[in-house]
C-alpha positions as CSV (number, residue, x, y, z in Angstrom):
1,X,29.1,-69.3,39.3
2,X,30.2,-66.1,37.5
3,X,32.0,-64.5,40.0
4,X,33.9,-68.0,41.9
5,X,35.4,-68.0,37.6
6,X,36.5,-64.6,37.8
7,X,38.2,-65.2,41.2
8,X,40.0,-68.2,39.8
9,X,41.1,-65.9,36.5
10,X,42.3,-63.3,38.6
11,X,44.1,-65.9,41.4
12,X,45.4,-67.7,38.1
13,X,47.1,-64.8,36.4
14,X,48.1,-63.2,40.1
15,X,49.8,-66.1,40.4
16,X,51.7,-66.2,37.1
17,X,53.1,-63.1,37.9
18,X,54.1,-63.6,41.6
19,X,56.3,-66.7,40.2
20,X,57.7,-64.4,37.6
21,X,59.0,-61.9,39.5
22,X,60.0,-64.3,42.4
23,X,62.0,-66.2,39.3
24,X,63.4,-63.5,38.4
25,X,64.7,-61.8,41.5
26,X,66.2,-65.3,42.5
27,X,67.9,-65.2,39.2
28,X,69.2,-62.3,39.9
29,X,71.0,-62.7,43.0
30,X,72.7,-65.7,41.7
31,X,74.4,-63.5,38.8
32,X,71.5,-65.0,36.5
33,X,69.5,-62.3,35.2
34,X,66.6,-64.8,33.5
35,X,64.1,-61.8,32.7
36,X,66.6,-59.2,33.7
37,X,69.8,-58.5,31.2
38,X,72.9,-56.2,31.7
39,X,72.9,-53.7,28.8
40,X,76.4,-52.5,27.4
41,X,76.0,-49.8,25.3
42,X,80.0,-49.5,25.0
43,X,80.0,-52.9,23.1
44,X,79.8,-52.3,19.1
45,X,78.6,-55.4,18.5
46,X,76.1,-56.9,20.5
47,X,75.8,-60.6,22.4
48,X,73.6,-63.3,20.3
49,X,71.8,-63.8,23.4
50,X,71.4,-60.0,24.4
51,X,69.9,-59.8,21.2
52,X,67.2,-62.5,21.8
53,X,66.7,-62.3,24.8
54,X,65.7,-58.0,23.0
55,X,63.2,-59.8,20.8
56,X,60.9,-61.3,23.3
57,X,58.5,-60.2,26.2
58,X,55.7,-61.2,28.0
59,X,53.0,-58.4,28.7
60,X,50.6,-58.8,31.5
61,X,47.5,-56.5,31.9
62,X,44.2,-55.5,32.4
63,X,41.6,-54.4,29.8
64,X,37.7,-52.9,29.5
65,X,35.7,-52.2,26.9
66,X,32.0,-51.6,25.0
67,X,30.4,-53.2,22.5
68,X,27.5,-53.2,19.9
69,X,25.5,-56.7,19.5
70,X,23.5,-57.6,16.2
71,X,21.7,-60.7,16.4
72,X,21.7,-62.2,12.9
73,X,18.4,-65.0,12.9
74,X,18.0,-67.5,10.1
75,X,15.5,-69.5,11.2
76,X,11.7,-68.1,13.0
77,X,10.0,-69.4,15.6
78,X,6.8,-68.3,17.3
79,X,4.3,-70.2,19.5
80,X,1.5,-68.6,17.6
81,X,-0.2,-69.3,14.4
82,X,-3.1,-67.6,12.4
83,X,-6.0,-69.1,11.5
84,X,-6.5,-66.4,8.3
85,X,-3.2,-65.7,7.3
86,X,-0.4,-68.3,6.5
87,X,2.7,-66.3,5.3
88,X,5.4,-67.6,7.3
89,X,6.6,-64.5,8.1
90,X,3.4,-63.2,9.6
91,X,5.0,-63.6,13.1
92,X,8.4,-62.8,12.6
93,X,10.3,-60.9,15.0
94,X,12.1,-57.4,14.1
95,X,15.6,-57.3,15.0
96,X,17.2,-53.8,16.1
97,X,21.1,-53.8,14.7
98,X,23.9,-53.2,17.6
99,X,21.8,-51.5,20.2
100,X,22.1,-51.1,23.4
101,X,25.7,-51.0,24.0
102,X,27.6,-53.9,26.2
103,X,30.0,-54.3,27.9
104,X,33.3,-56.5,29.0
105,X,36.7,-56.3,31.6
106,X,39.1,-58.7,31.8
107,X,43.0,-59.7,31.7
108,X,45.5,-59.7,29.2
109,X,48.3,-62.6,29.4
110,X,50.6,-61.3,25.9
111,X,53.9,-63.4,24.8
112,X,56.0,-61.4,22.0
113,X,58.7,-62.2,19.8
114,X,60.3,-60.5,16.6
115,X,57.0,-57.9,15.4
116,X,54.5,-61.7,16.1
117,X,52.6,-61.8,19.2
118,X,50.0,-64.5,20.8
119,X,47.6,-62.9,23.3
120,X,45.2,-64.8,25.3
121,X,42.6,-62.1,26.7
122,X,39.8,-64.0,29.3
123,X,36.9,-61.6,30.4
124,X,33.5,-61.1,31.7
125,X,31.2,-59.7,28.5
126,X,28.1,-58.8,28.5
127,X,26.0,-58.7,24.8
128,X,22.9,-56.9,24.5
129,X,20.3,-56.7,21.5
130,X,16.6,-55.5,21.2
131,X,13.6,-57.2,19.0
132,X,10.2,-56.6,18.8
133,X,6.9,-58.0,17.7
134,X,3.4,-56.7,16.7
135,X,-0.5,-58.1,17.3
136,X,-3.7,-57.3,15.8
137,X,-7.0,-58.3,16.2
138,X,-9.8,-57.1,14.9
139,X,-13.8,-58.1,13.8
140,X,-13.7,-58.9,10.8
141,X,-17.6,-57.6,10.0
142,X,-17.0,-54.2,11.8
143,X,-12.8,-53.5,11.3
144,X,-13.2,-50.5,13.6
145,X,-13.1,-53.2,16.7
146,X,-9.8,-54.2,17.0
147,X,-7.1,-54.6,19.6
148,X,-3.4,-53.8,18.5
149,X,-0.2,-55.0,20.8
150,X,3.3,-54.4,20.6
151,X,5.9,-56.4,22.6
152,X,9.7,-54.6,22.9
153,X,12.2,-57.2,24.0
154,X,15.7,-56.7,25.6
155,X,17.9,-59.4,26.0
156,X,21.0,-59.5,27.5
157,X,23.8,-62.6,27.6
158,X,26.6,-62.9,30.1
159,X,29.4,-65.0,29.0
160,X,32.9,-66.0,30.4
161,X,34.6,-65.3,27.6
162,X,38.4,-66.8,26.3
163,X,39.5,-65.1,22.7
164,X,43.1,-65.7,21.4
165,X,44.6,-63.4,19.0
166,X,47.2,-63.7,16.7
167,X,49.1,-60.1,16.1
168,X,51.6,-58.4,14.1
169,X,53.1,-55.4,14.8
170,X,53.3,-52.5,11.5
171,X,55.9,-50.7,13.5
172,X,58.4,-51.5,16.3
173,X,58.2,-47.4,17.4
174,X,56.7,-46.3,20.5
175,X,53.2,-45.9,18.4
176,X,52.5,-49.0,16.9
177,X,49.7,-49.7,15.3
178,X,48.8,-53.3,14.4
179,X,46.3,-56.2,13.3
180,X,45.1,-59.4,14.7
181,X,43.5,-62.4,14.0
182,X,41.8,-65.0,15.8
183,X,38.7,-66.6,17.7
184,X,36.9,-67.3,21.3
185,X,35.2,-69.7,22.8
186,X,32.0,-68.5,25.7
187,X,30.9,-69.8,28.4
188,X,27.4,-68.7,29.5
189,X,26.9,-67.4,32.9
190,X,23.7,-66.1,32.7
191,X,20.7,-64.4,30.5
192,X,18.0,-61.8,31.1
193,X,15.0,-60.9,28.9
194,X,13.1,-57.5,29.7
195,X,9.7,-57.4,28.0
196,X,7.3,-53.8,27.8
197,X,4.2,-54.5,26.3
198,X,2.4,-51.6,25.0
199,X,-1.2,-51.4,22.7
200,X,-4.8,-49.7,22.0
201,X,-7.7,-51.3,22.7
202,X,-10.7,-50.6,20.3
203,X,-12.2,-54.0,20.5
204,X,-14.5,-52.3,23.9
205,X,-16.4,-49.8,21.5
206,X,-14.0,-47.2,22.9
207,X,-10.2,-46.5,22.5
208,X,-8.4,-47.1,25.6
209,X,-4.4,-47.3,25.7
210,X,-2.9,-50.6,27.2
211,X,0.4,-49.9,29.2
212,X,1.7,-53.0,31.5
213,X,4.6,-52.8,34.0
214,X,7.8,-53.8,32.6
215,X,8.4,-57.7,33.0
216,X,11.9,-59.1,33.6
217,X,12.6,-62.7,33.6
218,X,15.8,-65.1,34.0
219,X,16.3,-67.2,30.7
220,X,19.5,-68.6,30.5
221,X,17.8,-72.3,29.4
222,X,16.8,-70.9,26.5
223,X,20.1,-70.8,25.2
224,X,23.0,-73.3,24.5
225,X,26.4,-72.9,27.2
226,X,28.9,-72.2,24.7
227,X,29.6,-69.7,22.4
228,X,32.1,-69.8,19.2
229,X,33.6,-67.6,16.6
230,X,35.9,-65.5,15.0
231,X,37.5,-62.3,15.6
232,X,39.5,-59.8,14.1
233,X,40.8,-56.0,14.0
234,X,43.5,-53.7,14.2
235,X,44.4,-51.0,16.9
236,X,47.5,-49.2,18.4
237,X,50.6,-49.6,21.0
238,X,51.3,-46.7,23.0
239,X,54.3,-46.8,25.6
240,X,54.5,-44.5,28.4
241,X,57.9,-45.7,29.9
242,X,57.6,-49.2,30.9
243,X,53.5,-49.1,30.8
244,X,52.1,-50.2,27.1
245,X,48.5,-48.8,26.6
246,X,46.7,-50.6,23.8
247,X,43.7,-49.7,21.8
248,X,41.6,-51.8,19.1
249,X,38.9,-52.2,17.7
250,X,37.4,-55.6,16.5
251,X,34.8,-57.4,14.2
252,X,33.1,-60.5,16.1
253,X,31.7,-63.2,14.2
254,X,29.9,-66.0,16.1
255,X,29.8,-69.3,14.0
256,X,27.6,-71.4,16.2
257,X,23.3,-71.5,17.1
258,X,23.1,-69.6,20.7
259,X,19.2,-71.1,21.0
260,X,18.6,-74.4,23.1
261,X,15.9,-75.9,20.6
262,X,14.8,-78.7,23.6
263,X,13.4,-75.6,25.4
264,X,12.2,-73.3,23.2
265,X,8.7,-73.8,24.2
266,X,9.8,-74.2,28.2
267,X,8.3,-71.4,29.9
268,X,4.0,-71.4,29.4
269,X,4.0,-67.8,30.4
270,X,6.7,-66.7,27.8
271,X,4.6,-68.5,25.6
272,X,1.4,-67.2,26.2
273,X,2.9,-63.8,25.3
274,X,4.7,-65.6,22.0
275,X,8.0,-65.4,23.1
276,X,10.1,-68.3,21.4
277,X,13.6,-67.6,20.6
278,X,14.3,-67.9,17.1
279,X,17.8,-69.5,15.8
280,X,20.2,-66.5,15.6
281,X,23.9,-66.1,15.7
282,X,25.8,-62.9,17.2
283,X,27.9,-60.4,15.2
284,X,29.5,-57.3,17.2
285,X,31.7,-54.5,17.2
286,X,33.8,-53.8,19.9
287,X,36.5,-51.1,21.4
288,X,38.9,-51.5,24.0
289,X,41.7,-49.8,26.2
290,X,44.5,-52.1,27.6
291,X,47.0,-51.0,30.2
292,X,50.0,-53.6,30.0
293,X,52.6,-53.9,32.1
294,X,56.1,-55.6,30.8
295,X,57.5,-58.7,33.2
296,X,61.4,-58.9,31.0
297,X,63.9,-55.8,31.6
298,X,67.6,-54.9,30.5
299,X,69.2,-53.6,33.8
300,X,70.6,-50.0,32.6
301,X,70.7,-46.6,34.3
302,X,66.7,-46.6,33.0
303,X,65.9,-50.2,33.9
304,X,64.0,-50.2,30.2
305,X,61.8,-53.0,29.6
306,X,62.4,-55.0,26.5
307,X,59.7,-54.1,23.8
């Protein structure tokens, strides 16, 4: 599923570009120039259109990236419950804050005019965050027999991912730095829970260490297909010649419930270990590098791309 999406992306903005440049080299040879424009320097005052047809581009690109995941719940679920102590939050989970890093790659598809631009950047993205959870048993008429447990989660989520930004350019210089504002929508591909479960064992009149081989398992059910939010930053234009590299750095804020609640309880084994995904939203910082390339040019002794 993942990879016949990234094929159509790629065959999708391929394709944009082919018809570009085939437009533009038809233009051309009729006299034309559509994305191409003479450039007369000797002229004092410049043609309307000239000027323009200066204060728009399109930018087509590719971008990469990391990112650090914290998964914000606010509401607890757990399989389990105690039969001597009833605090609600006897069972709760600990949450580890943006660790391990993710990742993402992707295209950029940029239209420009006047300092304003509207990018719409699709990629592959890959969130990761750690939680954890500790047991205890023990005899309550001799506390020296007891059996402790701890369960270190690792959950990753791989979504198709579609932001659009909103941008305005500080500067029109060849650095340029910038901000942006805007949101994404997520498609789910697929989801991966690593469990390593750990503990002493006292309970045998003896203390013995408990060490299990790590357990990976497929749960992409236990979440909902779509993904929403906002997003936001600021970063930097940098133009070698005709090539724009762009980087920025932005705040995600997910909006919507990732947890399916029909199948929290789906899997008996996950159960049995009291693995129940709680309610939680996704909040994440992110870097990227963007190499762009520029599809409108004046025609000069430089053939210099219109930024």
């Amino acid at each position: 599923m993942s990879i016949k999406l990234l094929f159509k992306l790629l065959g999708i903005i391929s394709l944009i570009a082919v018809l570009m440049v085939s437009n533009a080299q038809a233009q051309k040879r009729k006299g034309d120039f559509g994305p191409f424009r003479k450039h007369k320097p000797q002229s004092k005052k410049k043609d309307k259109n000239l000027i323009r047809f200066e204060n728009t581009q399109w930018w087509l690109g590719a971008k990469f990236g990391g990112n650090l995941t914290q998964a914000k719940p606010f509401e607890r679920f757990t399989p389990f419950s105690s039969t001597s102590n009833f605090n609600p939050d006897f069972y709760n989970k600990q949450y580890q804050d943006f660790r391990p890093a993710g990742a993402f790659s992707g295209f950029v598809i940029t239209f420009f005019h006047r300092g304003f631009s509207a990018s719409l950047q699709p990629n592959y993205r890959r969130h990761r965050f750690l939680f954890s959870n500790d047991y205890e048993w023990l005899d309550l008429s001799n506390p020296n027999l007891n059996l402790t447990l701890n369960y270190q989660y690792a959950q990753s989520l791989d979504y198709i991912d579609i932001p659009l930004l909103f941008r305005y350019d500080i500067l029109r210089s060849k650095l340029r730095p910038f901000v942006q504002l805007g949101g994404y929508y997520g498609q789910l591909i697929n989801a991966n829970l690593t469990l390593e479960r750990t503990g002493i064992d006292r309970a045998s009149g003896s203390t013995s260490p408990i060490s299990e081989p790590e357990l990976e398992v497929g749960n992409p059910n236990y979440f909902i297909k779509t993904s929403l939010g906002l997003l936001g930053g600021i970063g930097v234009n940098y133009d070698v010649g005709n090539v724009r590299l762009s980087l920025e750095a932005n705040y995600r804020y997910g909006m919507n419930n990732l947890a399916n609640a029909q199948n929290r309880y789906l899997d008996n084994r996950l159960a049995s270990i009291g693995y129940a995904p709680d309610n939680v939203k996704l909040r994440s910082f992110e870097i990227s590098l963007s190499c762009l390339f520029p599809m409108r040019f004046l025609i000069s002794k430089n053939f210099k791309s219109v930024d």
